[in-house]
C-alpha positions in Angstrom: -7.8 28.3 22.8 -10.8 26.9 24.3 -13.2 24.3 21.5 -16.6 23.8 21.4 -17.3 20.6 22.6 -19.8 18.5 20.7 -21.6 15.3 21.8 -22.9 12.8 19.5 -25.6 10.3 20.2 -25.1 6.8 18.1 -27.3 6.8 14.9 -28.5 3.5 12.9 -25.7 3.3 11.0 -22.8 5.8 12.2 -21.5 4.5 15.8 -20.0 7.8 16.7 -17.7 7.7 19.9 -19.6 6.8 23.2 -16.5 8.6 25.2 -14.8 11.4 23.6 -16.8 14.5 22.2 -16.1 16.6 19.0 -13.8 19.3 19.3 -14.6 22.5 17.0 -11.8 25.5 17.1 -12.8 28.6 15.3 -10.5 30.9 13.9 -7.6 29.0 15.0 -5.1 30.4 12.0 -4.8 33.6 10.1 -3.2 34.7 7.3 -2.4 33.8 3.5 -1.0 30.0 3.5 -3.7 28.3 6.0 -2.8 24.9 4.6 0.6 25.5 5.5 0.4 26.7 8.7 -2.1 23.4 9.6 0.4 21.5 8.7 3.3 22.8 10.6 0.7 22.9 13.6 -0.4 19.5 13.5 3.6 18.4 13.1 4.7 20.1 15.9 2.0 18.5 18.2 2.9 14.9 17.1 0.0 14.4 14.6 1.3 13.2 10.6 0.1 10.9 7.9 -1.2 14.1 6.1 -3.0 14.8 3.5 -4.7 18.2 1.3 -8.2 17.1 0.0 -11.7 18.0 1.2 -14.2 16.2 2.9 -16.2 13.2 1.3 -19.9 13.3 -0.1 -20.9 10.6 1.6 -21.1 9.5 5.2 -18.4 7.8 6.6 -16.5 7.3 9.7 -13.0 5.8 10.5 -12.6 2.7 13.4 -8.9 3.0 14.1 -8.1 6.5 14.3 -8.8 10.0 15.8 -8.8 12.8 13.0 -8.0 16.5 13.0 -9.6 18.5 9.9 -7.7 21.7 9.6 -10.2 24.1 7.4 -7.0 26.0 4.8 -9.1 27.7 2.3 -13.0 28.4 1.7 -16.3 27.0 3.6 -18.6 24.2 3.6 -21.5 23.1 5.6 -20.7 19.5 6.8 -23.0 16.9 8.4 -21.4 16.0 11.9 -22.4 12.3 13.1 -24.8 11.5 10.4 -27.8 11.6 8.5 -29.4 12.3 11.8 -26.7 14.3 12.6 -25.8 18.6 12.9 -25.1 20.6 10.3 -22.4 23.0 10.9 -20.8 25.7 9.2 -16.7 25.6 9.1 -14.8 28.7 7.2 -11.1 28.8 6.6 -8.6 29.1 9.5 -11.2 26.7 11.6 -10.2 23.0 12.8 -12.2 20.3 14.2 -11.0 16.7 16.2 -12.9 14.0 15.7 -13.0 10.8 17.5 -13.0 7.4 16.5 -16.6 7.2 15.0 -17.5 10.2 14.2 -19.5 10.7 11.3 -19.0 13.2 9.0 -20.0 14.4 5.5 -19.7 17.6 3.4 -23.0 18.9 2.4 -21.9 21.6 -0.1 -18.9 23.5 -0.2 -17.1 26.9 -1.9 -15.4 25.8 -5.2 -12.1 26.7 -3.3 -13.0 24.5 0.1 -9.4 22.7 0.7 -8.7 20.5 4.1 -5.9 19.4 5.9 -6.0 16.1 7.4 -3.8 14.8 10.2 -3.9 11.6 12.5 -1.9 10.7 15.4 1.4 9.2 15.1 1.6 5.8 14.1 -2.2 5.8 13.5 -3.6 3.8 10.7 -6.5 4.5 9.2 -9.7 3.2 7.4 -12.7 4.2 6.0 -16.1 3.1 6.9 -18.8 4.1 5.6 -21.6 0.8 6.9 -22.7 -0.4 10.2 -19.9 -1.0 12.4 -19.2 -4.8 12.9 -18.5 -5.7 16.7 -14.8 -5.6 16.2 -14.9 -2.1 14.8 -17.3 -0.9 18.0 -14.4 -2.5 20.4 -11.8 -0.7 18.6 -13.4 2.4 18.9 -14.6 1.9 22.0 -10.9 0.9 23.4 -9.0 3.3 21.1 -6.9 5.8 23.6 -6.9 9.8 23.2 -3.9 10.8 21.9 -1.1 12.1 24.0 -1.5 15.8 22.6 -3.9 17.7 21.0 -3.5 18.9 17.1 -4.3 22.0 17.8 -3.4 22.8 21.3 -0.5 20.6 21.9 0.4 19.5 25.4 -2.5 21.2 27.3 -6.3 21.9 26.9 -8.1 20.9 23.9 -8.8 17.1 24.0 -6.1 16.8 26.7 -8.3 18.6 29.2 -11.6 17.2 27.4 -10.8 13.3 26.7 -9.4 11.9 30.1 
């Protein structure tokens, strides 16, 4: 399974990541219990510290961590890297990687819209949601791609796209 690739240029206050790109998947999972089947994915490719929510209304990015989205239920139209940002659509059975300092927001979503969040082992997360102080742009800056991919595992995905 082969992701779109999506570059994101620095905006005044979300830093995005000067090195790694957005990964989009489409379609990545079928069938009744999406959430589910995220999370059994993301565990078996080393990624944990999960959660079932949705995506914030408000712009906001996280300094210390990589983050997979895994889209279980419903749609929404999220803001990818900022105000300044795209707009993109993600339906149920999509999944997205984001690097350290990406931006994202959801613009509106179905009533149903449920997300399945995973980071990469041992990662610890924040959330940031103001202009990134010079420690924060080093960390993201120096932060490592993770040793597999959510989605992908072992091969392809951000293996292939982030060294």
């Amino acid at each position: 399974m082969k992701p779109e690739a999506i570059r994101l240029e620095p905006g005044n206050v979300i830093p995005n990541n000067p090195a790694f790109p957005l990964l989009l998947y489409r379609g990545v999972l079928n069938g009744d219990d999406r959430a589910a089947g995220f999370e059994a994915l993301f565990g078996r490719n080393g990624w944990g510290n999960m959660w079932r929510n949705g995506v914030y209304p408000f712009h906001h990015y996280h300094s210390k961590t990589h983050e997979a989205l895994g889209f279980a239920i419903g749609s929404a139209t999220l803001m990818l890297g900022g105000p300044t940002g795209l707009k993109v659509e993600v339906h149920a059975g999509d999944a997205a990687v984001l690097p350290a300092g990406t931006g994202h927001c959801r613009i509106s979503a179905s009533s149903d819209f449920l997300v399945v969040g995973a980071y990469p082992a041992g990662a610890d997360y924040d959330l940031c949601r103001d202009e990134p102080t010079p420690e924060q742009m080093k960390r993201i800056q120096n932060l490592a791609a993770p040793i597999t991919d959510p989605v992908t595992g072992g091969s392809g995905g951000l293996i292939a796209l982030w060294r």
